[in-house]
KERO-24995 format. One record per residue (C-alpha): residue in one letter; x, y, z. Coordinates in steps of 0.02 Angstrom, whole numbers, m for minus. Each point is the difference from the previous one (the first is absolute). Layout:
<rs>
+------+--------+--------+--------+
! type !      x !      y !      z !
+------+--------+--------+--------+
!    a !      X !      Y !      Z !
...
+------+--------+--------+--------+
</rs>
This chain:
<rs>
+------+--------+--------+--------+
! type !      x !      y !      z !
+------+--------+--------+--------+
!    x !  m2839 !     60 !   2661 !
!    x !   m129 !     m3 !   m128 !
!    x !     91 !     78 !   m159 !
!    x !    m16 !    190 !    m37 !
!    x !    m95 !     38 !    149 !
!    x !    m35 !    181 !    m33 !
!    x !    m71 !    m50 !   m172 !
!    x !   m179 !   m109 !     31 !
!    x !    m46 !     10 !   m185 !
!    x !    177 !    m81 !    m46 !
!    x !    m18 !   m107 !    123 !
!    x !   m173 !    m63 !    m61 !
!    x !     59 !     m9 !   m173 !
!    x !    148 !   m116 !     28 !
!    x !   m109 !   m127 !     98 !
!    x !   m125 !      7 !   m139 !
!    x !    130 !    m37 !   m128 !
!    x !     68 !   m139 !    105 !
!    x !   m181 !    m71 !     22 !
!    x !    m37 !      8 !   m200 !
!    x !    204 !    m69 !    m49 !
!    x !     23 !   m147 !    132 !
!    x !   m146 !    m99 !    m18 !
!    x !    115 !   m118 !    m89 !
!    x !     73 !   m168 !      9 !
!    x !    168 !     m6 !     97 !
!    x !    141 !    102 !   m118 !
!    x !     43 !    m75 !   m174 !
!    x !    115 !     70 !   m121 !
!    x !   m119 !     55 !   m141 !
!    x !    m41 !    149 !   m126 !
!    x !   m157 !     93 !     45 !
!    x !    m89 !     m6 !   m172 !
!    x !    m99 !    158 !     44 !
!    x !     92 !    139 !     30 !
!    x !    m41 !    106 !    189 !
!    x !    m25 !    197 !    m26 !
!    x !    166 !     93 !      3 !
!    x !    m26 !     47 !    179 !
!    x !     56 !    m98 !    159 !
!    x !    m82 !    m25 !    168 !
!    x !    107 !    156 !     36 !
!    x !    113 !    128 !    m63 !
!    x !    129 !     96 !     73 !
!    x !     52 !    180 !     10 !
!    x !    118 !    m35 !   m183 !
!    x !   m154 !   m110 !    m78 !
!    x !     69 !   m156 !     21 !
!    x !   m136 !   m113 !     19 !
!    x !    m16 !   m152 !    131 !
!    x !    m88 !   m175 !     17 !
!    x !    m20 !    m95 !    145 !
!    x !     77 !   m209 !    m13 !
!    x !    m29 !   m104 !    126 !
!    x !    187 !    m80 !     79 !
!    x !    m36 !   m164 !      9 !
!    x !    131 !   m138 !      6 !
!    x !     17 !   m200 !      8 !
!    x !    m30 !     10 !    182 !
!    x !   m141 !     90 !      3 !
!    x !    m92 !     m7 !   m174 !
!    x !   m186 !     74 !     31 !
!    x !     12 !    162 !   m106 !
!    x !   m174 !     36 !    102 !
!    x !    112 !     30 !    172 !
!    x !    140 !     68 !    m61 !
!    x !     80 !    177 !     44 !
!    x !    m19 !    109 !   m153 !
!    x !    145 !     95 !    m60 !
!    x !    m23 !    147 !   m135 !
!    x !    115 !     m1 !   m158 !
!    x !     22 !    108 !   m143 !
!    x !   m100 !    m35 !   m153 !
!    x !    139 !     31 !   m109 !
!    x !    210 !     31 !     26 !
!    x !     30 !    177 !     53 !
!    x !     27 !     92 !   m146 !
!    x !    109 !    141 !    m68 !
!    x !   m108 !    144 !     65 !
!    x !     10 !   m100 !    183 !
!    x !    182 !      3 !      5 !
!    x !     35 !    178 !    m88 !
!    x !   m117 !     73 !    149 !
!    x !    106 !   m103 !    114 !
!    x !    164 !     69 !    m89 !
!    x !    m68 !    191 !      3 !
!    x !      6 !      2 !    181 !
!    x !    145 !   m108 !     33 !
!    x !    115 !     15 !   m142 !
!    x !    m49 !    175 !    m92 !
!    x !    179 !    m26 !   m112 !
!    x !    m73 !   m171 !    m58 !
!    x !    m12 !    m20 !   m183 !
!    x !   m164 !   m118 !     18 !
!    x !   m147 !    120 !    m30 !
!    x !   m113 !   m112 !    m91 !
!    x !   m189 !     32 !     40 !
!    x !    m75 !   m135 !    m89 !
!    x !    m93 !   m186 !     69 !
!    x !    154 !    m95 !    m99 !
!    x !     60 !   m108 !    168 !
!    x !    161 !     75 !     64 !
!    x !    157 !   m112 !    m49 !
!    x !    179 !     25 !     38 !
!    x !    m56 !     19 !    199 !
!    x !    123 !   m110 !    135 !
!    x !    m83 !    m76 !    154 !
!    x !     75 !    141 !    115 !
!    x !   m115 !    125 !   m137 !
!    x !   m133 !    m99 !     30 !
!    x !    m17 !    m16 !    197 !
!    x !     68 !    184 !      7 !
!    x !   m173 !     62 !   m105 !
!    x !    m86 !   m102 !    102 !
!    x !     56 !     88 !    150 !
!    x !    m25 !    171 !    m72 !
!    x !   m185 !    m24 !    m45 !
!    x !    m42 !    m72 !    188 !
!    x !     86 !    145 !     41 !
!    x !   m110 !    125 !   m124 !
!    x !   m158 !    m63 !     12 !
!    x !     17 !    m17 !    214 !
!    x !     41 !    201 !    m11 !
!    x !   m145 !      0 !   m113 !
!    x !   m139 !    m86 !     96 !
!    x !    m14 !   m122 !   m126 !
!    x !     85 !   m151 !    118 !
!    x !    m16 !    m26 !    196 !
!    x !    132 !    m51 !     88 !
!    x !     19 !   m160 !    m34 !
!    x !    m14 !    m24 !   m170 !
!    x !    128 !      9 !   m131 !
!    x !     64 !    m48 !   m165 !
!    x !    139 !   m132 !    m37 !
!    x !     40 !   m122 !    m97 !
!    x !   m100 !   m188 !      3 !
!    x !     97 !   m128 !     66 !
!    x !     16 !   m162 !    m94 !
!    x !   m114 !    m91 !     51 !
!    x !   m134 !    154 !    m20 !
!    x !     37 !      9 !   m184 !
!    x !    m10 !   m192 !     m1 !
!    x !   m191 !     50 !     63 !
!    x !    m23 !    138 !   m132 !
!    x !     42 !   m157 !   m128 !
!    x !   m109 !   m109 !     43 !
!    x !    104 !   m135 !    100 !
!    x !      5 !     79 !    158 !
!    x !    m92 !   m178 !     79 !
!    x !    132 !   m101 !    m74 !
!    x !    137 !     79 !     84 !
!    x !     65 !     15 !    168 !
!    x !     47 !    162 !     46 !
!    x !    133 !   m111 !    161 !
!    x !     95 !    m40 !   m183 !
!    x !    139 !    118 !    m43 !
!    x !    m29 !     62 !   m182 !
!    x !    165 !   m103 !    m72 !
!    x !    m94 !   m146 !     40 !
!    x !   m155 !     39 !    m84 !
!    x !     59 !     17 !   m168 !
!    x !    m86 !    m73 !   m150 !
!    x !    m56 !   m130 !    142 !
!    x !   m176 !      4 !    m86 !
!    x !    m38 !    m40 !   m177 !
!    x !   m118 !     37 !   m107 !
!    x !    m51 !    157 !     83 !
!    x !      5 !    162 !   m104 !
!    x !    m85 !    175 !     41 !
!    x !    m97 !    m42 !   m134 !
!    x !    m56 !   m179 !     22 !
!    x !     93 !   m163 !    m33 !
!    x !      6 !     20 !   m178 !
!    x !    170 !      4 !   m103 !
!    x !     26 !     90 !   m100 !
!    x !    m74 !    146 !     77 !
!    x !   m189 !     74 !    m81 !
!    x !    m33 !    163 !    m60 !
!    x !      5 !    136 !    135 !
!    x !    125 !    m95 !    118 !
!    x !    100 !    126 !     m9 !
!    x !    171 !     96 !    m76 !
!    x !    121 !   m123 !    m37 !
!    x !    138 !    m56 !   m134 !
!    x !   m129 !    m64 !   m134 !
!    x !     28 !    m19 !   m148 !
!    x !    m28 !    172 !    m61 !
!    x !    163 !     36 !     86 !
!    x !     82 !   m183 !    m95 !
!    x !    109 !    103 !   m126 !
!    x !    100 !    110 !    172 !
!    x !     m1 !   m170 !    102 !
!    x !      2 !   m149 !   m133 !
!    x !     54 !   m122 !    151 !
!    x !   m100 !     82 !    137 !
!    x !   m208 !     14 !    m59 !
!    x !   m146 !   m102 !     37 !
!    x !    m52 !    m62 !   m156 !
!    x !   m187 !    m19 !    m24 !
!    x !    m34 !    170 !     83 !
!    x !      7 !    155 !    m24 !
!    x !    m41 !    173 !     86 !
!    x !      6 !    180 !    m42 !
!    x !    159 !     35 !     45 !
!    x !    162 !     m1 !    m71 !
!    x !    187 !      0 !     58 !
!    x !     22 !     96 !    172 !
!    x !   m193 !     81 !      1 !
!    x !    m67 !     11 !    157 !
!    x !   m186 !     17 !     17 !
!    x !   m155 !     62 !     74 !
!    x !   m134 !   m133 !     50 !
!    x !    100 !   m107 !   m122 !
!    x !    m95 !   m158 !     93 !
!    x !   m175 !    m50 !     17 !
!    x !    m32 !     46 !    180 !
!    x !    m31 !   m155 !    129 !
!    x !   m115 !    m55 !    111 !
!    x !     49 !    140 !    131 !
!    x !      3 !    129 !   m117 !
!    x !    192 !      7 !    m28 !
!    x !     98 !     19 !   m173 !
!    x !    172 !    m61 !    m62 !
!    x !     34 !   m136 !     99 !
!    x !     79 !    m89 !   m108 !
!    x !    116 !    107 !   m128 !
!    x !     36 !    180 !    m18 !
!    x !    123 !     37 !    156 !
!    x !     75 !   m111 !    115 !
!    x !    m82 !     61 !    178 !
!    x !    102 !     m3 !    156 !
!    x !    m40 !    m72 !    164 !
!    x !     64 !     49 !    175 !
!    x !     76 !   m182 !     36 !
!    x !    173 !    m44 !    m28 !
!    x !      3 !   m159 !   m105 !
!    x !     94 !    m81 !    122 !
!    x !     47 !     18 !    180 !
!    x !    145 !    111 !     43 !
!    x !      7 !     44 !   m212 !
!    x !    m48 !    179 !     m1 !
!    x !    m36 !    m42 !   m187 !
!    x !   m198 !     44 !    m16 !
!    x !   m146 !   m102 !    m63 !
!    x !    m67 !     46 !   m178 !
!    x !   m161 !    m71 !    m96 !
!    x !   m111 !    m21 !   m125 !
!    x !    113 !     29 !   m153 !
!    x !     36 !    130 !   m126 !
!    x !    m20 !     40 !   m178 !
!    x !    146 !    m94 !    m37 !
!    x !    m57 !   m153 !     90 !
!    x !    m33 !   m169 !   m115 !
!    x !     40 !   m169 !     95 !
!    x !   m161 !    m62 !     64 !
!    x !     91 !    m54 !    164 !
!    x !     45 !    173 !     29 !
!    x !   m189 !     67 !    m19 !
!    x !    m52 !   m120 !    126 !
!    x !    m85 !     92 !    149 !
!    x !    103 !   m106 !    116 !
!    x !    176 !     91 !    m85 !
!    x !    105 !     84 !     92 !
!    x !    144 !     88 !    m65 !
!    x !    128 !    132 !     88 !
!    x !    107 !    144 !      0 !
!    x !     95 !    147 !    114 !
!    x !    m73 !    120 !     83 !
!    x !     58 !    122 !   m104 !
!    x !    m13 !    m75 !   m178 !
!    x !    m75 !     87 !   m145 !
!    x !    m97 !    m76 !   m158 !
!    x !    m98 !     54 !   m127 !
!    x !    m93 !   m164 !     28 !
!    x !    m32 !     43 !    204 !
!    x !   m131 !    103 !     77 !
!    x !   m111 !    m31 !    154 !
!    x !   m163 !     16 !     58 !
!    x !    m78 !     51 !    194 !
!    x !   m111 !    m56 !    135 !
!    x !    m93 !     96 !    124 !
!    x !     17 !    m72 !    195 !
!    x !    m76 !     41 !    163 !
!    x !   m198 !     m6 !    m54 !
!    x !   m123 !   m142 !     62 !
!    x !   m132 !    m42 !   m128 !
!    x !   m138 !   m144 !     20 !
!    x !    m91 !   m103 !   m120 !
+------+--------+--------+--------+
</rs>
């Protein structure tokens, strides 16, 4: 079903962004020096925006071929999640409108906005049948990274961890460069003396959480690497119903952990200030 049938303009656009984006070598985790416009290939009924990544894996490598998936530019964001709460939970004490990513939200939060805006935006005409909002899996985030041909999706995601070296969202290089993203630097050295990357520093200190706080990538995408912790829909292991988790956090400092190959887990229901997520948009077909 070619996606958002009863929109041909959208439609055009999104194949013209994949057309100017993808011309690229297979995926590598890098920092794209020059920064995209704001705006995504798409953008939703809440004004999340949305960039197509190609799912490739070890198996089958050639970004060229690949299905297309859409993901968010950024993590969903206060303003996402207080809509979401208006409707769903009008007692909530969360009414925060602004593009700050949304922390403190469990898995079960997570899948359970998903749902509603399918749900919304099918009423609305936005969506056809057929497509829908969730979380990425694993191995689609490991995509959104950059090391999406290095992995085998077959591989549960316990097995997978830190299993490649070297390979940051921003490039091999340790410690990370400017723009990598918000993590414990060393502007956040005197609240964590035993827990900061010496030798960098971002903008950010203690438990901030920001906007665009990374230089975007070569799809388009901020944050990465740093601010929140970004769920998956996998559980980390098989018959765990502990969930998969990404990308690390403002708090995060051990290079092994900032891999892109790290995994880490939790509950379903857990809670951080250091854990947010970030969606994907299924059930389109999009051609290079």
């Amino acid at each position: 079903m070619p996606f958002l049938q009863n929109s041909g303009k959208i439609h055009h656009r999104i194949n013209h962004y994949l057309a100017l984006c993808f011309v690229v070598s297979a995926c590598s985790c890098s920092i794209q020096k020059s920064k995209p416009k704001p705006c995504g290939a798409w953008t939703n009924s809440l004004g999340m925006f949305f960039n197509p990544v190609p799912i490739v894996s070890l198996e089958n490598p050639n970004a060229a071929t690949a299905k297309t998936l859409l993901f968010a530019v950024h993590e969903t964001a206060d303003r996402h999640l207080a809509a979401f709460l208006k409707e769903t939970a009008p007692n909530s004490s969360r009414h925060d409108q602004g593009l700050k990513p949304a922390s403190h939200v469990s898995w079960s939060e997570a899948v359970a906005f998903c749902e509603w805006l399918t749900k919304k935006e099918l009423a609305q005409g936005t969506l056809q049948a057929g497509q829908y909002y969730r979380l990425p899996s694993d191995h689609e985030w490991s995509c959104a990274a950059g090391i999406g041909h290095l992995e085998s999706p077959k591989i549960v995601p316990e097995l997978k961890d830190k299993r490649i070296p070297n390979k940051y969202p921003w490039g091999e290089s340790w410690p990370p460069p400017e723009g990598a993203g918000n993590l414990a630097g060393s502007e956040s050295s005197s609240l964590f003396p035993e827990n900061h990357i010496v030798g960098f520093r971002d903008r950010y200190r203690g438990n901030k959480v920001g906007y665009q706080a990374s230089s975007p990538n070569r799809f388009g995408l901020y944050d990465l690497s740093g601010n929140l912790w970004e769920w998956c829909s996998d559980s980390f292991r098989p018959g765990q119903n502990w969930r998969v988790l990404r990308g690390g956090s403002w708090l995060t400092a051990r290079a092994d952990t900032l891999l892109c190959s790290h995994r880490t887990h939790d509950p379903e229901n857990y809670r951080s200030d250091s854990v947010g997520f970030r969606c994907v948009l299924d059930g389109f077909s999009a051609k290079r």
